[in-house]
N, C-alpha and C positions, 0 to 999 in steps of 0.2 A: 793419378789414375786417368788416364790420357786414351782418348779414342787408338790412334796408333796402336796402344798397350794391346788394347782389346778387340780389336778389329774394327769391321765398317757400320757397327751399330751403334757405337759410340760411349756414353758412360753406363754402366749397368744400374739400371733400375730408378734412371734421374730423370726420368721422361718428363715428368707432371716438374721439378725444379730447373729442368732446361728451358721447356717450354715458356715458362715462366722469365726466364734472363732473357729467350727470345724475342717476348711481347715486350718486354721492358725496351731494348732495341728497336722495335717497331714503333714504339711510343717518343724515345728524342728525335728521332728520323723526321716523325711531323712534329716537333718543337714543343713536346710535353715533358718536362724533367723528371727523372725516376730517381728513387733513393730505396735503398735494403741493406738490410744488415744479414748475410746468415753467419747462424750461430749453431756450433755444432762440437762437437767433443772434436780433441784433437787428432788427427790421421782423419777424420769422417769424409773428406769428400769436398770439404771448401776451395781450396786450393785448385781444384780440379773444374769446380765450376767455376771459378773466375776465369780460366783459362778457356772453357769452352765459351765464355763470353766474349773475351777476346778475339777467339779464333773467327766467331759468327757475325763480329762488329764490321762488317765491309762498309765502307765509303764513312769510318769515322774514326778518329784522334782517340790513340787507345793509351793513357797513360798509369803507369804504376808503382804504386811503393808498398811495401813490406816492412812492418814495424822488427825490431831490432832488438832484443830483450837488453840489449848491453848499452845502446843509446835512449833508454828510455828518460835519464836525467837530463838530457840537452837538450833544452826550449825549442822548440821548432823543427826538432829532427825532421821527423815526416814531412811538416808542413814542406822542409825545403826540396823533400826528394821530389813530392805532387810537383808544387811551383817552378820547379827548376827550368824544368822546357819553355815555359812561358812569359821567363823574366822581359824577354826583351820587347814584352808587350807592356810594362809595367807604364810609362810614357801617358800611354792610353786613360790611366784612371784618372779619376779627381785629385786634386793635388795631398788632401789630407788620406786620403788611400792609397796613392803614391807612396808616401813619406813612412807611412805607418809599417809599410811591407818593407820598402828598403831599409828602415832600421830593424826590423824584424832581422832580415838575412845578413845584415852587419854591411851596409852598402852607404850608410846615413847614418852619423852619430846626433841624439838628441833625446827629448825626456824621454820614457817609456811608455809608447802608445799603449792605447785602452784595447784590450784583448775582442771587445766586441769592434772596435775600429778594423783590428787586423780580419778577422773575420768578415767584412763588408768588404774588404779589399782583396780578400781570396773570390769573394762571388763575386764581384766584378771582373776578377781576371778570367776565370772559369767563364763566365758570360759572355767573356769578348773572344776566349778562345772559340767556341761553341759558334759565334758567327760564322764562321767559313765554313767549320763542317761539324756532329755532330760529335759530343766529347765522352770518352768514355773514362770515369775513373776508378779505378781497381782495388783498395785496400787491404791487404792480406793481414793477419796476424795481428789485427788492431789492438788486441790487448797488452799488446807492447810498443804501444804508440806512446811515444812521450804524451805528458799531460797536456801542454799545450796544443801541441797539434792533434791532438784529442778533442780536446772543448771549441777548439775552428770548427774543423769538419764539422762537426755535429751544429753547429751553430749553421753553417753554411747549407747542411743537409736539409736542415726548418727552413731553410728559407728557399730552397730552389722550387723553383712552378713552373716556367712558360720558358728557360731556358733550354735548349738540347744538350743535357747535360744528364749522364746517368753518374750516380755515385754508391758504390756497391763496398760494402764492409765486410768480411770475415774476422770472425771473433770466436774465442773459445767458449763452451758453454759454460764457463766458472770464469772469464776473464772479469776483471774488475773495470768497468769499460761505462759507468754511469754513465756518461757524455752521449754513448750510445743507446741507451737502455729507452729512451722512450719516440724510437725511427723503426717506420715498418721494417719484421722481420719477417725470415725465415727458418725456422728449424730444419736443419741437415740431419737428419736419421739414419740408422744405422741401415744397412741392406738387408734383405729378410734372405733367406735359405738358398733359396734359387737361385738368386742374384750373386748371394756372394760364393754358391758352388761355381757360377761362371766365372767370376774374376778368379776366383782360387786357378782354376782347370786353367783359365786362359795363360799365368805365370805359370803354371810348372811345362818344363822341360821334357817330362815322361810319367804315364800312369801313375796313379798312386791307392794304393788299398783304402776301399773305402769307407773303411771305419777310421782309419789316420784322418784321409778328408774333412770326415764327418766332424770330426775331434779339433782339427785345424779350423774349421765355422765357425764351432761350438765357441772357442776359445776365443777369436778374435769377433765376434757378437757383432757382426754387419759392419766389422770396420775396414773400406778399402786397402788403405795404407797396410795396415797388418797383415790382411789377406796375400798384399804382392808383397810383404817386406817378410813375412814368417819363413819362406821355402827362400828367398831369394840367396844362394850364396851354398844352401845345400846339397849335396847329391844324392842322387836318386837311392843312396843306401843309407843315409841319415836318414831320410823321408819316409820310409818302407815301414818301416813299424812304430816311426810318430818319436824317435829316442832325439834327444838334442832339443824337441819343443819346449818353447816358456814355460815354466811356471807360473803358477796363479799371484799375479801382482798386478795392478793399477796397466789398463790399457795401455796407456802415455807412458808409462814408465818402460811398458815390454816393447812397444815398436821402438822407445828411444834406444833401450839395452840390442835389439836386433840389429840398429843403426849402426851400433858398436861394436857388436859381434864383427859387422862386416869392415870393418876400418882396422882391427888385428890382423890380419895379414898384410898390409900396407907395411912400407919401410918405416922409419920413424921420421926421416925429414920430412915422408909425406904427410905425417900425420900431425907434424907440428907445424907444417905449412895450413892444412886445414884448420887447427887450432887459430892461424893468423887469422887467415879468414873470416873467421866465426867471429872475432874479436872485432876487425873493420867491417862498422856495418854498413860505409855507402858502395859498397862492390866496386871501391876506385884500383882498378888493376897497375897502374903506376906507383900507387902506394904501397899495394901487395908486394909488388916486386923489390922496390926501395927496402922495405925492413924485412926480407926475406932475406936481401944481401947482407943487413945487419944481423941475423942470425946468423950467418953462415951456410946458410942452404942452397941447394946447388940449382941451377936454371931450370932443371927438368923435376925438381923437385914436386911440382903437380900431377905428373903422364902418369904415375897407378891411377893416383885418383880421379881421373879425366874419365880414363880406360874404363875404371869400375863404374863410369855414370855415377858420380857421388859428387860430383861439380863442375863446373863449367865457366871456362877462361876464355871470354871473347871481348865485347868490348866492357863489359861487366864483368864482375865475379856472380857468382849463382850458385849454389846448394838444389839438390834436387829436391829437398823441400822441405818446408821452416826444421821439421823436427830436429832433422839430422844438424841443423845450426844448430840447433841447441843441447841437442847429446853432445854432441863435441865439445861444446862450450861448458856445459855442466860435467861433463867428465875431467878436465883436467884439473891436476893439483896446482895448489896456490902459487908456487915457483916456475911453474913453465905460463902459467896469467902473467906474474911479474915479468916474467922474461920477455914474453909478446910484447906488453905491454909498453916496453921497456924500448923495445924497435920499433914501435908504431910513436913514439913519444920524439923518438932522434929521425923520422925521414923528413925530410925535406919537403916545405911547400904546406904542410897541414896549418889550419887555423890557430891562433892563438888557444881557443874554448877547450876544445878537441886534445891538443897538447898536452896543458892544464890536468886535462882528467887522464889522460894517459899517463902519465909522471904520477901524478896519485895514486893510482891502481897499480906500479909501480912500484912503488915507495915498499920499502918493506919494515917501516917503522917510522917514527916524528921525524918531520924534515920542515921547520919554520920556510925555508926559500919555496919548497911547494905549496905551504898552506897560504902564504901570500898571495904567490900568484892565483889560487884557487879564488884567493877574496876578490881579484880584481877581475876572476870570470864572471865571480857571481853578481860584480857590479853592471858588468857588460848585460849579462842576463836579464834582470830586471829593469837594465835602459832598454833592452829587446821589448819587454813584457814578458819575459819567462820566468817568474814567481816560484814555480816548483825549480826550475832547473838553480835557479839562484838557490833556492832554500837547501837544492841535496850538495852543489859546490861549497855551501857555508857549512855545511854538516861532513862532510869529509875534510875539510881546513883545519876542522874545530879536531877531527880525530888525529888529524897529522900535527895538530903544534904540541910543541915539546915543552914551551915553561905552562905550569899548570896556571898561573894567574890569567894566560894570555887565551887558555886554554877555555877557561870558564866566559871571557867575554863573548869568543867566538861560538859557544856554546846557544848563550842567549841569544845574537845574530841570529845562528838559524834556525832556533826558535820562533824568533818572531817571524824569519823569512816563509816557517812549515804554516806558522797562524796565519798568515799575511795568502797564502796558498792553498788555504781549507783544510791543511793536512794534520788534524788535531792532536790526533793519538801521537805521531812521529814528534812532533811539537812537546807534546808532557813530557816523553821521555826525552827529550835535550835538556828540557829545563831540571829534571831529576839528575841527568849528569851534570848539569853545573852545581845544583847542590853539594857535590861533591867534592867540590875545588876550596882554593883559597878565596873568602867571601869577606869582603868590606861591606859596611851598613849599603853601601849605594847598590851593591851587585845582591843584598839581602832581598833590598826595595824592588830591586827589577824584576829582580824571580816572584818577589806576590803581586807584582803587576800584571805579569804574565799568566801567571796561574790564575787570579780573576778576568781578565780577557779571552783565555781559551775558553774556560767555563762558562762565560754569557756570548763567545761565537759558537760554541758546539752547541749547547744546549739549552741554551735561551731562559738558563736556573733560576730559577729567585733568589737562590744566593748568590749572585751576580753582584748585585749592589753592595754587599758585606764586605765582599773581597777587594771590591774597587776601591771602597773607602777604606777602607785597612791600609792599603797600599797606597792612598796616595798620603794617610797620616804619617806612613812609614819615609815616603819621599821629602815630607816638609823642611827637614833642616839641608838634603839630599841638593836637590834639584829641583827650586823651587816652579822653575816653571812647567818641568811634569808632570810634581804635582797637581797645579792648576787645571791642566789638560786631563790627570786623572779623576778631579772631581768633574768636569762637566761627563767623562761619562759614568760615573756613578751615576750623576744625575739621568743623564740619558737612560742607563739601565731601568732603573727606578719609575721614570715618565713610560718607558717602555712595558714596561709589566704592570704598572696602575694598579689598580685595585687587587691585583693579587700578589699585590711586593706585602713581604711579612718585616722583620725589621732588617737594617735599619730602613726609616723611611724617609723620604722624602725631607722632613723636619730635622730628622739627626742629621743626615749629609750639608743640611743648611748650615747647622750649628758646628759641625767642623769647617766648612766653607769661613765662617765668620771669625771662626776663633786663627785660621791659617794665614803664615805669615804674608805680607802685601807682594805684587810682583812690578808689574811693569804698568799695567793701566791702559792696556789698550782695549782694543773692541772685544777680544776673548775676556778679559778678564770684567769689561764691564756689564759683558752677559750673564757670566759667570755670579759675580754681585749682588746681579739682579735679581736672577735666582735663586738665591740666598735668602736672601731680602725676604721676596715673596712668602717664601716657606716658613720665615722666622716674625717675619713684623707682620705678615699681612699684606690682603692685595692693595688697600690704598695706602697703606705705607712706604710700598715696594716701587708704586705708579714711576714717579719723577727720575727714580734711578733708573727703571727700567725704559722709559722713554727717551733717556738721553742714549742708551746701549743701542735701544732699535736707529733713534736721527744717525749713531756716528756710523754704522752700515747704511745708512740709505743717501751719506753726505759724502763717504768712502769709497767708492768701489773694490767690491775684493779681487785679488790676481788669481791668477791659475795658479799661483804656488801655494795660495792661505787652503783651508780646509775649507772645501764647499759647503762642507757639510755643518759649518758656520753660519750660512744663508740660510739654512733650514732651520736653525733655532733658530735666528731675529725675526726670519717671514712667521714660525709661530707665535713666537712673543709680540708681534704685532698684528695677531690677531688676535690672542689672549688680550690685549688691551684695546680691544674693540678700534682699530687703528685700520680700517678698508685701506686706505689708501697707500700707507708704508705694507702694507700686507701684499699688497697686488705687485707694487714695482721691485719688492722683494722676493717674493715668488717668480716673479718674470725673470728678474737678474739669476736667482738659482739655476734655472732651466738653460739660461743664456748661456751660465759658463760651464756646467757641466755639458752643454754639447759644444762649444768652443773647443774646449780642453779633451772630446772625447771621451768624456770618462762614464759612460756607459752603463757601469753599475750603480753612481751614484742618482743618475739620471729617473729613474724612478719614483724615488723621494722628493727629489723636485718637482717632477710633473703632479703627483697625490698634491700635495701642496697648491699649486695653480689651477689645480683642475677646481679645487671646490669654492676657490678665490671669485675663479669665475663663475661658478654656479650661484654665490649671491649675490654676482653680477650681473645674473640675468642672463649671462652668454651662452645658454645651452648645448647651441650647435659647436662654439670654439671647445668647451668642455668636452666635448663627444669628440672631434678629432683628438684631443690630447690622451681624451680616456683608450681610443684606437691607437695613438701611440705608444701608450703604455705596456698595450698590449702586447704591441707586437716587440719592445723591450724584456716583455716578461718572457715570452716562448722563445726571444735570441738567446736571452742570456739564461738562463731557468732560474730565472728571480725567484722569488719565494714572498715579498713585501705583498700583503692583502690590500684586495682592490678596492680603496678607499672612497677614493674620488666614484668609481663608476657605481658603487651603492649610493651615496647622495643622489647623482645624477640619477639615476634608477628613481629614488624618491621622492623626484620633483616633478620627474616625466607622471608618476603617479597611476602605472599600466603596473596593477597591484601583482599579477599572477609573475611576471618575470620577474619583478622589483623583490617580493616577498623570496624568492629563488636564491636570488642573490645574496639577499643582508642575511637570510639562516646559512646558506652558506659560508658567507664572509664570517659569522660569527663560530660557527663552528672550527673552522676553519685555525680562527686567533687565537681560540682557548683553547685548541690543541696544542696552537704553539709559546702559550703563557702571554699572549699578548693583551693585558685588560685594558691599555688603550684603544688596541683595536675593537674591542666586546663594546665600551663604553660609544666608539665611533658608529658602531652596528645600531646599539640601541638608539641613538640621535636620528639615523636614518630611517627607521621602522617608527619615531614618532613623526618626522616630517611626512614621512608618507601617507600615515594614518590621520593625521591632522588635516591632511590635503583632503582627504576623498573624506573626511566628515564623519570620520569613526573615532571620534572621541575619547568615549568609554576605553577604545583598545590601545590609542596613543595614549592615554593617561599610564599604564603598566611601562610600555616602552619608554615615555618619560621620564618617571622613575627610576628606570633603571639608568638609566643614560646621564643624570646629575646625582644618583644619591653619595658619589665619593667627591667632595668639594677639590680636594687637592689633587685630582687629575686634571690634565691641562685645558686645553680649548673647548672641547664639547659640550664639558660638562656646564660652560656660562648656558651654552647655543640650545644642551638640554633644560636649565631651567624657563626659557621663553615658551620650548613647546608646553615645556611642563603646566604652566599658569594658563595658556589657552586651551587643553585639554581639561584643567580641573576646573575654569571657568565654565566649559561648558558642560561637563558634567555634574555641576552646583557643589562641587566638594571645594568651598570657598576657603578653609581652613589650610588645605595643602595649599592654594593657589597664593595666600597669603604668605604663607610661608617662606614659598619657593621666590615670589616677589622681594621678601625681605632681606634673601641671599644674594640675589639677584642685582638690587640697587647697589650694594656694599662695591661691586665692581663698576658697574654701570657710573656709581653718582661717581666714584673714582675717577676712573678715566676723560668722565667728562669729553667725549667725541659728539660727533653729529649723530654716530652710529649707537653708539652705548645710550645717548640722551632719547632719540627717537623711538626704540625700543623700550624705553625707561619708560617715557608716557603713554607711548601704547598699551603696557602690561597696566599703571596705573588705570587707564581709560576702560579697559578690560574687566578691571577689578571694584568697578566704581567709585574708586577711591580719589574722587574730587569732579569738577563738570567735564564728562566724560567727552564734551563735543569739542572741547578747547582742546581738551589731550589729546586727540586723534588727528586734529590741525593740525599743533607744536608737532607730533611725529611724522606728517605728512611733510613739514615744513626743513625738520632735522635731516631723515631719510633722501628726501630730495636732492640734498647736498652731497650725497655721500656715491660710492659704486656700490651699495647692495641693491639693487634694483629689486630683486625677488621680496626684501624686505619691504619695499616701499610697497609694490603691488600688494601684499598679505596686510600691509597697515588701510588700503584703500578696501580691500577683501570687508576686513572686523569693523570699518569704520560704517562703509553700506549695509552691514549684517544689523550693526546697532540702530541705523539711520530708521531702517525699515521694520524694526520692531517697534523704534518709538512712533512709527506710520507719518514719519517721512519718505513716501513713497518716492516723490518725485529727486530730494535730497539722494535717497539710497541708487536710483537710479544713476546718478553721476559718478558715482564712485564705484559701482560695481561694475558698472561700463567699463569706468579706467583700467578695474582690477582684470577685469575679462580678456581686453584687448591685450592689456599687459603680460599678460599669463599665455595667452593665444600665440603671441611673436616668438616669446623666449621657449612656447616647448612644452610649459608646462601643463600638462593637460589635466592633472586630476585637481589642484587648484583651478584653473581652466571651468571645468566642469560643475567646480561648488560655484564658481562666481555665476557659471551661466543659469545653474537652478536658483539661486535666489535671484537674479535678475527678472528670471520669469517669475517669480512668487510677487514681484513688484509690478507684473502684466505689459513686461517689454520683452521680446525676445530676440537674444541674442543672437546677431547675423552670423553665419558659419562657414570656413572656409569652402570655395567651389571644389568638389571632389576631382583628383589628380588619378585621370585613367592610366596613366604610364609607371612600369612597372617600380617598383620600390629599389632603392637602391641598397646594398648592404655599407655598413658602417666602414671598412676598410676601400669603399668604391667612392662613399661620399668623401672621405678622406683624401683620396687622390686625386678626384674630379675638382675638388677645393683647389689642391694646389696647383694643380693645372688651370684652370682659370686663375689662379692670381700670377700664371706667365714664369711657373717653375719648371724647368726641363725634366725628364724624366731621369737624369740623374741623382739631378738634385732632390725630389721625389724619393727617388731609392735609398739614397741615403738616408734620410729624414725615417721614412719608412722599414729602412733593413730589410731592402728586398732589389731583385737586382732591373735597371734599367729595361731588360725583355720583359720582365712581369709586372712594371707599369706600364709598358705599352699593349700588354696580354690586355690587365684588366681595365683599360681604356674603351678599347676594343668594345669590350661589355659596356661600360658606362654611355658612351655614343651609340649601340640601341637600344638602351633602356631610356633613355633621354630621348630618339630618336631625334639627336644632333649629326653631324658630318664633320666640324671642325671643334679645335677647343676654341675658337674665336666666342661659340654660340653656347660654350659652355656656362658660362656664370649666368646667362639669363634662366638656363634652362634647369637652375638649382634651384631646390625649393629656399624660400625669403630666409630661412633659422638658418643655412649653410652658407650662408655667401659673406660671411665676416670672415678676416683674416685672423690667422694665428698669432700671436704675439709670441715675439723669438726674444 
């Protein structure tokens, strides 16, 4: 629906939605980025607004693409129609966003970049395009975006800000388009009476009775498209008394059947030339022509259809809009699809990918030389990072091969390929058609492996762990080292659900673990062991094994080939054995190589991990940029892992009303999603809080909660410590005993600086021997170690006892220490207890000079950070996932809120908790 269409007023009844794409224009013009989605039924009216955005975009870079209902399996369709004009800026990026796009578009062979990498490297190219003039981009029909160039944009759309860059979606209002679902929209609405009696009037050719009119409204219910496509094609004697109109069927279906109406008068090569068309979806007009010849269709074969305005042959191919692609394409039968198919597979010049799937769609039955090549698209695809496109090429292989043994393996490929892509539902049913084949024990095993891993990635079951262990008992004489691999994630499963895993639990996966045959003995398996161990002997029985598992990762370095996700069990198990020190450089090494290797979604788990390494380190402020970069990891990739790290941190800063915000939310949050490790991590946070600011009474509940299941993993030791200072001081000495008797069993165990110094502190606490020596020995243990926060809380309870027994002047030194020490790193509601009882001893503690200069926000101090440590604003962006213009946007801010001029002046003028660096 085209101003043209309608004369000099332009779209009917889009005033308030024009208006709107207009100010969006007025907005990148002065270097503010705009992002919209609208969504609207199909024929509504989107189509037409992007075009009127187009037409209004003067003095700016108008680029566009059109998703393709027939390319929606090929990895990066869209992304390459967007990127295509801008390739030969690629130069421009950083070398790992370089490398990431060119193997995306098949330019560069190498492993398969991390999809949040390719993503960084589309907003940088978009940023650099946008330098010279303002960029406009257009996406029509997005719910037929392939999946990957689906989850970019949308990634790239969270992240645009201070770029002159607009990025505008159409989408249908049922399209499946999650990726999209949470970017400002728009609703497109249908036309109301008036509006759409003008468009009606303005298509017809000659009056018309205006009850037919009326009836021509009624029926097409405010939909432009219908309103010009209903009459279009009729004569004024069809028209007259309304004979020949639709019947009552599905809007989308009547404008697509009117589409077709008007394509029967057409010759037949014309219309099997449109059929070509519809089939190639990059509009490459040498191509068309190429398999037109291989049909046999004559040169003129297009002029009805040019004539009728039903497409358009210039330096593109074009449809005059998406629907009629798709009536044409959904109208023909399965033999003239082959037959396109079939010419678009033999021209000349097409890609290998492309080929592949043409020849399949082709195929009119099992052909082994196609499912091949299909395997080695789908290898190409996931060297890309195209997950889904890999997983539907392994799943058309699997339906073209002819011996059925061969038939069931490819089955499970792309099965794992649909799990491996989120794609669940599509996934069970693969794994049900391989049950159905020729099945050896080994191809039994695979399929209950399968089925227990879609089951704990869809649904997060507690019968997760059942299944895992079933399947990997079922693997043991199989393949012993999948086995292996399948019991750590049972285990994982299991650690993951904590306290509300039902059976088997933690203790039977041990005892299959112990009784399964031996493998190879490396660092997987010694984890693996240890674990075992743990569950079955006990934690001081377990100690020796599992310390030798954590030294061979911290004497090792892992590759980018090992599972990182390796680093994250030894950094825990080296903090479950009270081990600060393998804890810290294991957690640092995790973070190191997931963002090495780019891999983006593992990156999360890493950083949770370090964030809280450093928060017993004292390091508040490093923990707060990592906790900011988390964040902005969570909102690129739409993570889902609960914010760990940033509720501790929340509980140490000790500012109860947001702290309290957080951990009810965090917890609500993990029992929705069956995570009682997470619940149990909530509850530890809500007692160090409440511990902090001297509410006692209320950390003793949260305590509680946080250690009552022993066999969950780290928190629950870290919950028995609050636990024994809460019931100490609320005189319930019987719990405090208790939880101390639990408590040693690891503690005298592991025998660290870390485990021993807390060991006498609880003693010291508990008066259970001279309480002034035990608060030395832990001042002394502590000292040695990186829990810094611990050592300040052992000086905190040390000055609390000094100054009851009226050691005044004694309590004074210690609680000074505790003060100062608690003041640096941040933490303020310990902070606060040391500075009341400091005054209760008639000293009072000195207080920072108040900072009249505005506060800066977390994502500000973040980059004001790495910019004082002499990071370019690339590098910056990277780090960040945001692009180059929007650190120098919010620089911009940070220099007068600072009121600085250079970043030379920036680190002075950070407050003293910000100015440490990040550990990479």
């Amino acid at each position: 629906m085209h101003s043209g269409e309608l004369g000099r007023q332009g779209l009917y009844g889009r005033r308030r939605d024009c208006d709107q794409l207009e100010r969006m224009l007025a907005e990148i013009r002065m270097g503010r980025s705009q992002v919209l989605v609208l969504r609207g039924d199909a024929g509504i009216g989107k189509t037409a607004l992007l075009d009127h955005m187009a037409r209004h975009a003067s003095g700016c870079r108008v680029s566009r693409v059109t998703g393709v209902e027939s390319e929606m399996e090929l990895a990066f369709a869209g992304l390459h129609q967007l990127c295509a004009p801008f390739l030969d800026r690629l130069d421009r990026l950083p070398p790992p966003q370089r490398d990431a796009l060119s193997m995306v578009f098949g330019l560069l062979e190498g492993n398969a970049p991390d999809r949040f990498f390719i993503g960084l490297a589309v907003l940088s190219l978009l940023s650099d395009a946008a330098e010279e003039r303002p960029l406009v981009c257009l996406v029509d029909d997005a719910q037929w975006l392939d999946q990957a160039s689906a989850q970019t944009l949308a990634f790239v759309a969270r992240r645009l800000l201070a770029e002159s860059v607009a990025l505008v979606f159409a989408t249908r209002e049922s399209g499946d388009d999650q990726a999209l679902r949470q970017l400002p929209e728009l609703r497109v609405r249908g036309l109301n009476d008036v509006d759409a009696r003008a468009v009606l009037q303005a298509a017809l050719r000659s009056p018309l009775d205006p009850a037919v009119l009326n009836g021509i409204v009624a029926e097409a219910r405010g939909n432009p498209l219908a309103l010009l496509e209903l009459p279009r094609g009729r004569t004024p004697a069809q028209l007259a008394f309304g004979f020949e109109l639709p019947s009552a069927m599905p809007l989308a279906s009547r404008v697509e059947q009117e589409f077709l109406r008007q394509l029967h008068p057409l010759p037949v090569e014309t219309r099997r030339l449109l059929l070509l068309a519809a089939v190639e979806p990059l509009g490459d007009v040498i191509l068309l022509r190429e398999a037109a010849t291989r049909l046999g269709l004559a040169s003129d074969a297009a002029t009805p259809a040019e004539a009728a305005g039903l497409i358009d042959i210039g330096s593109r191919v074009r449809f005059r809009h998406p629907l009629l692609r798709s009536a044409v394409f959904r109208a023909a039968a399965v033999g003239e699809l082959q037959d396109v198919h079939a010419a678009l597979a033999a021209a000349p010049g097409l890609d290998p990918d492309r080929r592949a799937w043409h020849r399949a769609q082709a195929s009119p039955g099992p052909d082994e030389e196609i499912a091949a090549e299909l395997d080695r698209s789908a290898d190409r695809a996931r060297a890309r990072g195209g997950l889904a496109a890999a997983a539907a090429f392994r799943e058309r292989a699997a339906t073209l091969t002819p011996d059925p043994a061969r038939r069931v393996t490819r089955a499970l490929a792309a099965a794992q390929a649909k799990l491996q892509a989120g794609e669940f539902g599509p996934a069970s049913e693969l794994v049900l058609t391989a049950e159905f084949g020729p099945l050896d024990d080994l191809l039994r095993a695979r399929i209950a492996l399968l089925r227990a891993q879609i089951a704990f990635a869809a649904e997060r079951t507690d019968e997760a762990p059942q299944l895992l262990l079933s399947a990997a008992a079922r693997l043991e004489g199989l393949d012993v080292a999948l086995a292996h691999e399948t019991y750590l994630d049972a285990f994982s499963a299991a650690i993951f659900v904590g306290r509300l895993t039902g059976d088997p639990g933690l203790r039977e996966i041990a005892r299959a673990v112990r009784q399964a045959p031996a493998h190879r003995h490396d660092k997987r398996d010694l984890i693996l062991d240890g674990l075992a161990a743990l569950f079955t002997e006990g934690y001081a029985a377990a100690v020796p094994l599992r310390q030798r598992a954590v030294q061979a990762f911290l004497s090792e370095d892992i590759s980018a080939d090992d599972e990182p996700r390796l680093l994250w069990i030894a950094a825990s198990a080296a903090a479950n054995l009270w081990d600060d020190e393998g804890w810290n450089v294991l957690s640092a090494r995790h973070v190191r190589v997931t963002r090495d290797t780019g891999a983006l979604s593992e990156l999360p788990l890493a950083l949770s991990s370090q964030i809280v390494a450093l928060l017993f380190d004292g390091k508040l402020a490093t923990a707060a940029a990592l906790i900011e970069e988390m964040r902005a990891v969570r909102e690129a990739t739409g993570g889902t892992i609960a914010p760990y790290g940033a509720t501790v941190y929340a509980a140490l800063r000790g500012r109860e009303t947001s702290a309290r915000e957080l951990i009810d939310a965090t917890l609500k949050e993990v029992l929705q999603r069956g995570e009682g490790n997470g619940a149990m991590n909530a509850h530890w946070a809500s007692a160090v809080l409440l511990n902090g600011l001297g509410r006692h009474e209320e950390a003793l509940a949260s305590a509680r909660s946080a250690s009552e299941y022993p066999l969950e993993f780290v928190p629950a030791n870290w919950g028995l410590v609050e636990l024994i200072e809460a019931a100490v001081r609320t005189g319930d000495n019987r719990v405090a005993a208790d939880a101390f008797e639990r408590l040693s069993e690891t503690t005298g165990a592991a025998r660290t600086d870390w485990s021993l110094g807390v060991e006498s502190r609880s003693r010291a606490l508990l008066g259970a021997g001279d309480a002034d020596e035990l608060y030395r020995q832990a001042i002394d243990h502590l000292g040695r170690t990186r829990v810094k926060v611990e050592l300040a809380r052992t000086h905190l309870l040390y000055g609390e006892w000094l100054r009851r027994e009226g050691r005044r002047i004694d309590a004074r030194r210690h609680l000074r220490t505790a003060h100062n020490q608690f003041t640096s790193m941040g933490a303020e509601g310990f902070g606060e207890r040391a500075r009341r009882e400091l005054a209760a001893t008639g000293e009072t503690a000195r207080t920072r000079a108040p900072d009249t200069r505005e506060e800066l926000t977390a994502q500000e101090t973040e980059i004001a950070r790495l910019a004082a440590l002499g990071r370019t604003n690339a590098q910056i962006g990277a780090q960040l996932f945001i692009s180059p213009r929007t650190v120098e946007w919010h620089l911009g801010k940070v220099f007068m809120k600072l009121r600085v001029s250079s970043r030379k002046e920036l680190y002075d003028a950070l407050p003293q908790d910000a100015r440490v660096s990040v550990p990479c």
